[in-house]
Backbone as a chain_set.jsonl record, in Angstrom:
{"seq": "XXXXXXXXXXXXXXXXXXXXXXXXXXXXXXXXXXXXXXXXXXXXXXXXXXXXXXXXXXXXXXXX", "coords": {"N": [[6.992, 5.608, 0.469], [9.182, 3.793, -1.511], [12.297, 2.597, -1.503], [13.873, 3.024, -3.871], [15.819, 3.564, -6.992], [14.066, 5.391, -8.749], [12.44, 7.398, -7.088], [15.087, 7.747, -5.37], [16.304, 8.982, -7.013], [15.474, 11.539, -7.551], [14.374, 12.352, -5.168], [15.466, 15.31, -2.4], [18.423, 15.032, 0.022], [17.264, 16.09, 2.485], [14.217, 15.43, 1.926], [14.225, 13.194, 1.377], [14.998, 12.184, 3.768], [12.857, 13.411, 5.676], [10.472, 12.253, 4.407], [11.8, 9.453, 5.489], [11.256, 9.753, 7.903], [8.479, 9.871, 8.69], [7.642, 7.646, 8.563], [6.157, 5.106, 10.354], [7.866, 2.664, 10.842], [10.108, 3.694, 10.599], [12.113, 3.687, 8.234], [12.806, 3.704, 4.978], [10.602, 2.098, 2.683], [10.954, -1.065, 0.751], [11.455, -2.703, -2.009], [10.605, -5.766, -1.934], [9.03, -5.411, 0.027], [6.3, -4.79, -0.861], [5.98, -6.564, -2.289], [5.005, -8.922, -1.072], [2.374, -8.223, -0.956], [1.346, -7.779, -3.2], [1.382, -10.432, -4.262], [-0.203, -11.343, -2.364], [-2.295, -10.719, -2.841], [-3.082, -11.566, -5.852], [-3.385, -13.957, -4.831], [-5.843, -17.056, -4.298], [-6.451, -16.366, -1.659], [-7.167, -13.627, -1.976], [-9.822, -13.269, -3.119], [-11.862, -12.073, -2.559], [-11.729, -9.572, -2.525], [-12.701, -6.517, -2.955], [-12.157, -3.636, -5.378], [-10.749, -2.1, -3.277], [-8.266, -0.132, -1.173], [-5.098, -0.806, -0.821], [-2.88, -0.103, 1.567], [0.719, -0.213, 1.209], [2.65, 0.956, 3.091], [4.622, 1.488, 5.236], [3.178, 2.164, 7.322], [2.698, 5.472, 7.289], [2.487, 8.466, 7.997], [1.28, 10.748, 6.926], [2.29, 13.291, 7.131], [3.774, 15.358, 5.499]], "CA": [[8.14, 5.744, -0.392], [9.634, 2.312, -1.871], [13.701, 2.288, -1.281], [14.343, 2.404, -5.652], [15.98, 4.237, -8.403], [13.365, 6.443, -8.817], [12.881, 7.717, -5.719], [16.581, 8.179, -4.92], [17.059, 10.324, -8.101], [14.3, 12.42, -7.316], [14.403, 13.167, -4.037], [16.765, 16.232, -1.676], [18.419, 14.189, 1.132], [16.336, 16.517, 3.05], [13.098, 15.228, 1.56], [14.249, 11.698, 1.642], [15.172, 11.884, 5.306], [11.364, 13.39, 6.457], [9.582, 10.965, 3.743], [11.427, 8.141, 6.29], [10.566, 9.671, 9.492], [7.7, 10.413, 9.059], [6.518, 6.259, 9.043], [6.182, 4.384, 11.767], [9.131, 1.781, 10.738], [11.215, 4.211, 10.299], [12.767, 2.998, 7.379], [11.57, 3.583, 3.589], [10.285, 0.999, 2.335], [12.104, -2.275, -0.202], [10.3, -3.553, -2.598], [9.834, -6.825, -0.751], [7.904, -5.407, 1.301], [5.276, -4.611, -1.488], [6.145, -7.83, -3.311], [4.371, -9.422, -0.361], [0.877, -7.619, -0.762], [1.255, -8.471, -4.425], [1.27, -11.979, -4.172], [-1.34, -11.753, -1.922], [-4.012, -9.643, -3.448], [-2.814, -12.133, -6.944], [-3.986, -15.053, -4.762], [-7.039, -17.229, -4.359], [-6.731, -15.741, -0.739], [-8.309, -11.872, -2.037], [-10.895, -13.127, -4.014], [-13.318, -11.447, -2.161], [-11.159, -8.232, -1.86], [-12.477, -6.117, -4.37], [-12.22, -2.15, -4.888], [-10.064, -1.398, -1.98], [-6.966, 0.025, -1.574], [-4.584, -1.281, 0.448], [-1.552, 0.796, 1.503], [1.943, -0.747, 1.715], [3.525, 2.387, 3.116], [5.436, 1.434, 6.191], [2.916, 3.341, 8.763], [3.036, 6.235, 6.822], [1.531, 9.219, 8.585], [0.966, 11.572, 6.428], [3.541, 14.587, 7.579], [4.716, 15.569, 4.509]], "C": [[8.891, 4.417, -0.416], [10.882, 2.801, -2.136], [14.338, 1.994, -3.272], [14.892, 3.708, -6.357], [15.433, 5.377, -8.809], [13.174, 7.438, -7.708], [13.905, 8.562, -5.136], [16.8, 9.123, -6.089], [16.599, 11.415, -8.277], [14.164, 12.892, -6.027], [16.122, 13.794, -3.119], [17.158, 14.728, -0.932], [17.571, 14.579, 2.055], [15.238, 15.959, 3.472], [12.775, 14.082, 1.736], [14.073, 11.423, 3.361], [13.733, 12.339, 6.094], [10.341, 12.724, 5.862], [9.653, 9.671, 5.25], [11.135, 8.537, 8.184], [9.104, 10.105, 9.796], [6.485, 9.144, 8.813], [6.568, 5.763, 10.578], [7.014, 3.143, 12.101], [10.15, 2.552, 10.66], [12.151, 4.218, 9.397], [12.374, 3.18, 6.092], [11.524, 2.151, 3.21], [11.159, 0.032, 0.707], [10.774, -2.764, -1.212], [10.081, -4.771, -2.544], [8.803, -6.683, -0.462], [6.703, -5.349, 0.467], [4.875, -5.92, -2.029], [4.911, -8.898, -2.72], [2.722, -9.509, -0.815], [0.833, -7.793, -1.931], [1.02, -9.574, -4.75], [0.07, -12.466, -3.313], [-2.589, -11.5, -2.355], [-3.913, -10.839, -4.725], [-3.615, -13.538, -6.378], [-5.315, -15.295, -4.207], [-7.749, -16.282, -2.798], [-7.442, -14.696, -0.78], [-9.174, -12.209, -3.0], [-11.876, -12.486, -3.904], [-13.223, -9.855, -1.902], [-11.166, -7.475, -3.264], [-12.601, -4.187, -4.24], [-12.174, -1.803, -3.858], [-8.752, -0.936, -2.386], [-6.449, -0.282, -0.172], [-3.045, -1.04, 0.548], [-0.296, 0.227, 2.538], [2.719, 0.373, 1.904], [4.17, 2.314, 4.514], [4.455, 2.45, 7.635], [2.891, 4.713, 8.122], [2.366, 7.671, 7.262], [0.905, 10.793, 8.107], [0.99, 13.208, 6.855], [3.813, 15.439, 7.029], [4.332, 17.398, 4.654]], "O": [[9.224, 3.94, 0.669], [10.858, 3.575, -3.093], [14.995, 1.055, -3.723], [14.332, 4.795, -6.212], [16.116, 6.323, -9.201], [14.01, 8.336, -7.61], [13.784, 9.662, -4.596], [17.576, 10.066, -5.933], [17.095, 12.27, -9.011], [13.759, 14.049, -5.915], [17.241, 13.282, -3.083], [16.578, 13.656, -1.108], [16.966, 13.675, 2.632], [14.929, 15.806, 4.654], [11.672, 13.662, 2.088], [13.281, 10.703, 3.969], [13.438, 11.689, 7.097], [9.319, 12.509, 6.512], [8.722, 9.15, 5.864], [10.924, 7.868, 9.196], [8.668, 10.563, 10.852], [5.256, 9.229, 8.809], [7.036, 6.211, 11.625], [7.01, 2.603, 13.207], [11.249, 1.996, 10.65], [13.18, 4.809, 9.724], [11.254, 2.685, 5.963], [12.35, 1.271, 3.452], [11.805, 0.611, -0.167], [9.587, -3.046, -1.047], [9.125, -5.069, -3.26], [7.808, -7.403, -0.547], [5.783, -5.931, 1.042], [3.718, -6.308, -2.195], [4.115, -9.517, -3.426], [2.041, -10.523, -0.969], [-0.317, -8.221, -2.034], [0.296, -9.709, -5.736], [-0.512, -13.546, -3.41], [-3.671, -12.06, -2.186], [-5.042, -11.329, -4.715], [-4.333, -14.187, -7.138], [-5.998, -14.389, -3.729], [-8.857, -15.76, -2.679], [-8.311, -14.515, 0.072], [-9.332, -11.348, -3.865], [-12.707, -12.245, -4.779], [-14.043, -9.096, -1.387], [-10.392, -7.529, -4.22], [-13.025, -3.584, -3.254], [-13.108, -1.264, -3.263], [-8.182, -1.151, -3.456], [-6.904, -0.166, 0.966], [-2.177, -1.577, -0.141], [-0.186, 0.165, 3.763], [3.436, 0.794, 0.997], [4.217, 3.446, 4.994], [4.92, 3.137, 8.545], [3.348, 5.365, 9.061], [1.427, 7.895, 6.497], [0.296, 11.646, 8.752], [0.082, 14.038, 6.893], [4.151, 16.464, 7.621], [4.921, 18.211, 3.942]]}, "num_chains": 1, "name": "protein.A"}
């Protein structure tokens, strides 16, 4: 769960509050944090990184 607009208008507080405990940062996630893995997968660095997925989800443990 990415810390945005959408997100927040859509989710209980409830729902919000066991989305963020239930990573392993504890924290929902910024979109920074994705911005990162964007810029990287964009550069010459993942050229070789192809049909994967690669999950910016803070630890996310799949609770829900």
């Amino acid at each position: 769960m990415a810390d945005t607009e959408f997100f927040g208008g859509h989710l209980t507080p409830e729902r919000r509050a066991h989305l963020i405990a239930s990573t392993a940062v504890g924290r929902p996630g910024r979109p920074e944090d994705i911005a990162g893995a964007v810029v990287f997968l964009a550069s010459p660095a993942a050229r070789d990184i192809t049909a994967q997925v690669l999950n910016v989800n803070g630890g996310e443990r799949g609770t829900r």
